[in-house]
C-alpha positions in Angstrom: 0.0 0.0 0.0 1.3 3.3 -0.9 0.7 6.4 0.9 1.1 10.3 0.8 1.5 9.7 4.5 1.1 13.6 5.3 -1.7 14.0 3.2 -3.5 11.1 4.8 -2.5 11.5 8.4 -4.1 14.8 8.2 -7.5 13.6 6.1 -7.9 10.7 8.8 -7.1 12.8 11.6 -10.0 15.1 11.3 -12.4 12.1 10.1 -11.7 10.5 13.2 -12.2 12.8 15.2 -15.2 14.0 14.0 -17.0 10.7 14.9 -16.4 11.7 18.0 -18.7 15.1 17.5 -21.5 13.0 15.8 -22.6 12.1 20.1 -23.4 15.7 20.5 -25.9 16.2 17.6 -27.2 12.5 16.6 -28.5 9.2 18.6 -28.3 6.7 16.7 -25.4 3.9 18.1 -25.4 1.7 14.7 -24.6 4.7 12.5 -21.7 6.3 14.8 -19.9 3.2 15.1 -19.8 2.2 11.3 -18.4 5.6 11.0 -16.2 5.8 14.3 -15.0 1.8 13.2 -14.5 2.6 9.4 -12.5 5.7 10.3 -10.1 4.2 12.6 -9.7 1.1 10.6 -8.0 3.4 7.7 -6.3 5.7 10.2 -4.7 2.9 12.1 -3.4 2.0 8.7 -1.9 5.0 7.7 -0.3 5.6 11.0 1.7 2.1 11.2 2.8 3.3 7.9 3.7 6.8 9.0 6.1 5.1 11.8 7.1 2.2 10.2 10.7 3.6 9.9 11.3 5.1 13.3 9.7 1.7 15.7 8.1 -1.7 14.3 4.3 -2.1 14.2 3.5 -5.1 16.3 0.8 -7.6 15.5 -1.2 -9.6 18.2 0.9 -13.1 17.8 4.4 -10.9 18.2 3.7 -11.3 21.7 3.6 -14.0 24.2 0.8 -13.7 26.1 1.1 -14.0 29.4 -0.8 -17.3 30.9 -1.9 -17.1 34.8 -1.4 -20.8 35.2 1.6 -21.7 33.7 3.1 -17.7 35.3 1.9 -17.8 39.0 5.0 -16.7 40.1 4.5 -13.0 39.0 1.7 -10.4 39.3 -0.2 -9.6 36.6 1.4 -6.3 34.9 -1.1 -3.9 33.7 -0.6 -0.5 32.3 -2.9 2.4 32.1 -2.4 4.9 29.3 -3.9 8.3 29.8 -3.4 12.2 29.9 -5.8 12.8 32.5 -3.8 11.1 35.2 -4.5 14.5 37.2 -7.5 17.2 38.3 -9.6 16.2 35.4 -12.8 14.1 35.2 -11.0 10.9 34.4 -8.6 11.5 37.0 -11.5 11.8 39.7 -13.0 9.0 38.9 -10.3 6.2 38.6 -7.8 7.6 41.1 -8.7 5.7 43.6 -9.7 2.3 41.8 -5.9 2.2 40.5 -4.7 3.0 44.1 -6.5 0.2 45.4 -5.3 -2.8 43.0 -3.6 -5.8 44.7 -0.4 -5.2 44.6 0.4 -9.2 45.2 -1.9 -9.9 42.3 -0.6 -7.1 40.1 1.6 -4.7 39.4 1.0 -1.5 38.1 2.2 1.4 35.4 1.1 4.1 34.2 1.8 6.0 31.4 0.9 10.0 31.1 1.4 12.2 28.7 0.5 15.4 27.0 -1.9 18.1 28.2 0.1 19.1 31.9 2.6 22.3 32.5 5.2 21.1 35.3 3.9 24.5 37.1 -0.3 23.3 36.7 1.0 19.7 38.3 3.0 21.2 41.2 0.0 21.6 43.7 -2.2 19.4 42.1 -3.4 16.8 44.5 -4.8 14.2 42.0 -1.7 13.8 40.0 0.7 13.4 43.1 -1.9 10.5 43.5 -1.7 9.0 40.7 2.5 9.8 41.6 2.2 8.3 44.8 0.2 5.3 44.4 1.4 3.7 41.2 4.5 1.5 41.3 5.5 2.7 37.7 5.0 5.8 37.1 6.3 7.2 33.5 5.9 10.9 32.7 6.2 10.6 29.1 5.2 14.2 27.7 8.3 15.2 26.5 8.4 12.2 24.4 7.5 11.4 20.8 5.2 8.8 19.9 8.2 6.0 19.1 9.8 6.7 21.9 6.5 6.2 24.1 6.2 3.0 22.4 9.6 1.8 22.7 8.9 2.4 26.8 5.8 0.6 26.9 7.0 -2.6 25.1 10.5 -2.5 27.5 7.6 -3.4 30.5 6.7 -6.2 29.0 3.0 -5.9 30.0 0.1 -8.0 30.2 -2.7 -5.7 29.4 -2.6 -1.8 28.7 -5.7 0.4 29.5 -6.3 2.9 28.0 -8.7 6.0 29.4 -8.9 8.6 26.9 -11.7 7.2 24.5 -11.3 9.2 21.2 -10.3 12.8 22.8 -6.2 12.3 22.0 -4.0 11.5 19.0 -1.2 10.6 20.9 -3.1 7.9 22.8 -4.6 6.8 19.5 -1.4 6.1 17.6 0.3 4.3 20.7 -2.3 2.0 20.6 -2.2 1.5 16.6 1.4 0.2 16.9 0.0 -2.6 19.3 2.7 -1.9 22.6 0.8 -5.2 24.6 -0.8 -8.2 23.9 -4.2 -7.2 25.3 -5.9 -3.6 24.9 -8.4 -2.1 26.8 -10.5 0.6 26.4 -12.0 1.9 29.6 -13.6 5.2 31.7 -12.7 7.9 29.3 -15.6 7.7 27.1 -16.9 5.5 24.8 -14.1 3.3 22.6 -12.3 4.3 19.3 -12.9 1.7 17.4 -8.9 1.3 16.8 -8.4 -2.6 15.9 -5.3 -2.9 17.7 -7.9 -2.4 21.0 -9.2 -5.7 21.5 -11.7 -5.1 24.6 -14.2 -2.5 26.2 -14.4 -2.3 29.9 -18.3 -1.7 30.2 -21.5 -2.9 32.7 -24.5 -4.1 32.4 -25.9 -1.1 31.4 -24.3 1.5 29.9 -24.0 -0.1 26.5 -28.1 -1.7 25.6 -27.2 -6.0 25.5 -27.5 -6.1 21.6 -24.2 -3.4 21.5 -21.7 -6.1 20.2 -23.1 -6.3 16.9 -21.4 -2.3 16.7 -18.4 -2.7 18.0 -15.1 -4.2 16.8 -13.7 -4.7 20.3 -15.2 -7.6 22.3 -17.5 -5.9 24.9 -16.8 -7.1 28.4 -19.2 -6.2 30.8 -18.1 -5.9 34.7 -20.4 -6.2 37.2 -20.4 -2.1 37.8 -18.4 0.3 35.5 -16.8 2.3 37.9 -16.0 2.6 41.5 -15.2 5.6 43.6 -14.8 6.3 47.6 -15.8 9.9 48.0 -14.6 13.4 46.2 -12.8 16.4 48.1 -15.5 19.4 48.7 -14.8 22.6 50.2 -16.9 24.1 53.4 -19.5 26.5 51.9 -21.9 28.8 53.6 -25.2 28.1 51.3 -26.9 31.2 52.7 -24.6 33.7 51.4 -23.9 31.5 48.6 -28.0 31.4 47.4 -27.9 35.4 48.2 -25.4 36.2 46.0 -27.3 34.4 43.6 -30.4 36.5 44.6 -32.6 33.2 44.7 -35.8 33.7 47.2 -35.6 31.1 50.1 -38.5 29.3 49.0 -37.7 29.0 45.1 -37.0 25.6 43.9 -33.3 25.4 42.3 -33.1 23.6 38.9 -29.0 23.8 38.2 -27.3 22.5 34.6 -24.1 22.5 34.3 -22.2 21.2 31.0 -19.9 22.2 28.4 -21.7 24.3 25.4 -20.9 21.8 23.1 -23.8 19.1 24.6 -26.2 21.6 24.8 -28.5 22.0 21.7 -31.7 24.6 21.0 -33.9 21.1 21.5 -32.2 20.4 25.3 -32.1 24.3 26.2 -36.0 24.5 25.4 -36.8 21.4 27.0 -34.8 22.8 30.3 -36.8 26.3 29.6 -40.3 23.9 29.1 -40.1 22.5 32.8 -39.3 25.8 34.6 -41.7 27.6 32.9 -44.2 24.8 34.3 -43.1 25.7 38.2 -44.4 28.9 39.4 -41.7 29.3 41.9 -38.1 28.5 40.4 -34.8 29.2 39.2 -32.6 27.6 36.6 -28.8 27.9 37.5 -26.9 27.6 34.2 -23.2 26.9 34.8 -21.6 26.0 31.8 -17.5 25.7 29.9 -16.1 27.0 26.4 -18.1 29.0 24.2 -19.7 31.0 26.9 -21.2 33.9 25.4 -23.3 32.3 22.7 -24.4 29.5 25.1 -25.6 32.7 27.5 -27.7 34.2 24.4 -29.1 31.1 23.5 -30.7 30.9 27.0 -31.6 34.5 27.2 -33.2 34.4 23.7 -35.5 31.4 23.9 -36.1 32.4 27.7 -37.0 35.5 26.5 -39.4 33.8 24.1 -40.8 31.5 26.6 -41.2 34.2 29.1 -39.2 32.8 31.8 -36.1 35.1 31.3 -36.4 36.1 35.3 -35.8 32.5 36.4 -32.3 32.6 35.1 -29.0 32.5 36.8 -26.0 32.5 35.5 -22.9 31.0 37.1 -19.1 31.2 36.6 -16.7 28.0 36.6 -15.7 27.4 40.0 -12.6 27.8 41.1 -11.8 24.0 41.9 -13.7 21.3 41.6 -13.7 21.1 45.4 -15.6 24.6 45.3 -18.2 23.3 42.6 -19.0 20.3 44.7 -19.7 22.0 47.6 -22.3 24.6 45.3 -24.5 21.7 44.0 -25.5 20.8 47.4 -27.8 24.0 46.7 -29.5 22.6 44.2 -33.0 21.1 44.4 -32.8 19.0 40.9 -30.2 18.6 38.3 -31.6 19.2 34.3 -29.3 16.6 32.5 -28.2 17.6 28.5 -29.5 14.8 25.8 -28.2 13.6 23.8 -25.2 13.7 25.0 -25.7 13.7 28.8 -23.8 14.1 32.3 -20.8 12.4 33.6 -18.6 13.3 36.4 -20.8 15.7 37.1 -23.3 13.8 37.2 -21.8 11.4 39.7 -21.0 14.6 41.8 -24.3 15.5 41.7 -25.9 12.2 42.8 -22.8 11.8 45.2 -24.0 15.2 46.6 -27.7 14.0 47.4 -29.1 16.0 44.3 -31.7 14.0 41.7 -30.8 14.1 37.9 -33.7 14.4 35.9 -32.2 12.9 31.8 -33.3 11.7 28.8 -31.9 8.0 28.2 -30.2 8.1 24.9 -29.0 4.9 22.7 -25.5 5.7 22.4 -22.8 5.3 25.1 -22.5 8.9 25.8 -26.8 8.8 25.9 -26.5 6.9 29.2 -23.0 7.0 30.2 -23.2 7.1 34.2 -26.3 8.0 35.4 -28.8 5.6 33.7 -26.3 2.5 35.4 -26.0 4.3 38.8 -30.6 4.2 38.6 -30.6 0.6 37.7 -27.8 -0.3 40.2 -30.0 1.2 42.9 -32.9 0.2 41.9 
């Protein structure tokens, strides 16, 4: 196969990671994942080729797989792959699982890269974690993709995990060169569709149980999907806090809070439909990137609606310590469709507050909350 490898790494870049856009506007499972699949089919393709000279692109039978019968007298090695290993939303959810792995049943590495300043890391109590709790820690953000690779195979491991979904390129193309024997997808959202990944960590739940027929990777389905102790919140005085907001003590406090990019003129009025239905109310709106026109989309269909006065804007907290301790405010959370809640989600329900959602059929249509609501019955 020949290649304008430029010219194609760019091309399948931005088709690849547009699949990952279609969650925000379409819910439809079948039709993302032939496109997601198909996509990262070619661009695995023409990234093996794009490296081929600097680091050899493994197969599956170049390794020897490690066997738990015949090999009792090791742990297990597993890796975890991931930028987030820090204050971010993967970070806060799987901190603690990785801290608590066996250690006598296996041993642990993780690999981080991209995204991090030295100077954002210094006091950042997540990522000296991670630092502190994993037996192999590799900070790998100064390095280039074939040097990452060469690291990974030198452990030797068992299975590598990887937590970014389809939000990194550099994740994407370690994976393509196959660095393991087994690979994972897990956490991060739902999985790229690479064919080097040979698994998705998912439950019962958060994937409908005709999914396979979508998915390259075998789907295997743990009993729950994720597992967290308890997340750091700061001491917050609510009266001041629902003064400052100028919210009357006996309003009821609908709060969304989401990136722009899941919220859609169809979720916005449906949020604006329900207030406008409770004589007493406010809708808190706290949202990330893109700011301004999310603010004028509110204001102009509120405005239409004639619910305008019910709206309260919010800043991004400082720290997500500060944020958690501001939903406790809230009466009822207004979940985005169809691409919903996460780890704010969990927050919220951690927190005591009900999340009222739409169940979508795609991953990122029921993502936490749906499995949390039939784990609990």
């Amino acid at each position: 196969m020949a290649y304008d490898a430029s010219l194609d790494y760019i091309l399948w870049v931005i088709i690849f990671r547009l699949c990952f856009y279609l969650n925000y506007s379409i819910d439809d499972q079948s039709f993302i994942r032939l496109y997601q699949t198909t996509a990262a089919a070619t661009y695995s393709q023409v990234i093996r080729f794009h490296y081929v000279e600097q680091v050899p692109a493994y197969s599956k039978s170049d390794f020897q797989i490690f066997n738990s019968t015949g090999s009792s007298h090791r742990p297990l090695k597993v890796g975890y792959l991931s930028n987030t290993f820090a204050s971010h939303s993967v970070g806060f959810l799987c901190h603690q699982a990785l801290g608590y792995h066996d250690r006598s049943q296996v041993e642990i590495f993780a690999y981080f890269y991209d995204r991090y300043d030295d100077e954002q890391l210094k006091h950042d109590e997540i990522y000296h974690f991670f630092l502190n709790n994993i037996q192999h820690f590799h900070d790998v953000r100064n390095h280039s993709i074939s040097e990452i690779v060469e690291i990974i195979r030198k452990d030797q491991l068992d299975v590598l995990v990887f937590l970014d979904s389809s939000t990194n390129s550099v994740g994407w193309e370690v994976l393509a060169m196959r660095v393991c024997p087994v690979q994972v997808s897990w956490l991060g959202g739902d999985s790229p569709g690479l064919p080097e990944i040979d698994y998705f960590l998912v439950d019962p739940y958060v994937l409908t149980p005709d999914s396979q027929k979508d998915y390259s990777e075998q789907l295997l389905r743990l009993p729950t999907f994720i597992a967290t102790d308890q997340f750091a919140v700061e001491n917050l005085n609510l009266v001041k806090f629902r003064a400052y907001l100028n919210i009357p003590e006996t309003s009821v406090i609908y709060w969304t809070s989401s990136s722009a990019y899941k919220r859609n003129t169809e979720c916005v009025s449906a949020q604006l439909d329900i207030i406008r239905q409770v004589e007493d109310c406010v809708l808190v709106i706290r949202g990330m990137s893109d700011l301004p026109a999310m603010i004028e989309l509110y204001k102009r269909m509120a405005k239409e609606k004639g619910v305008a006065d019910k709206l309260r804007f919010l800043a991004i907290a400082p720290t997500p310590a500060r944020h958690r301790a501001e939903l406790e405010l809230a009466d009822i959370m207004l979940d985005t469709f169809p691409y919903t809640g996460a780890t704010q989600t969990m927050e919220a329900l951690w927190r005591g507050v009900p999340v009222l959602t739409k169940v979508g059929q795609h991953y990122y249509g029921a993502n936490e909350l749906y499995p949390r609501y039939k784990i609990i019955g």
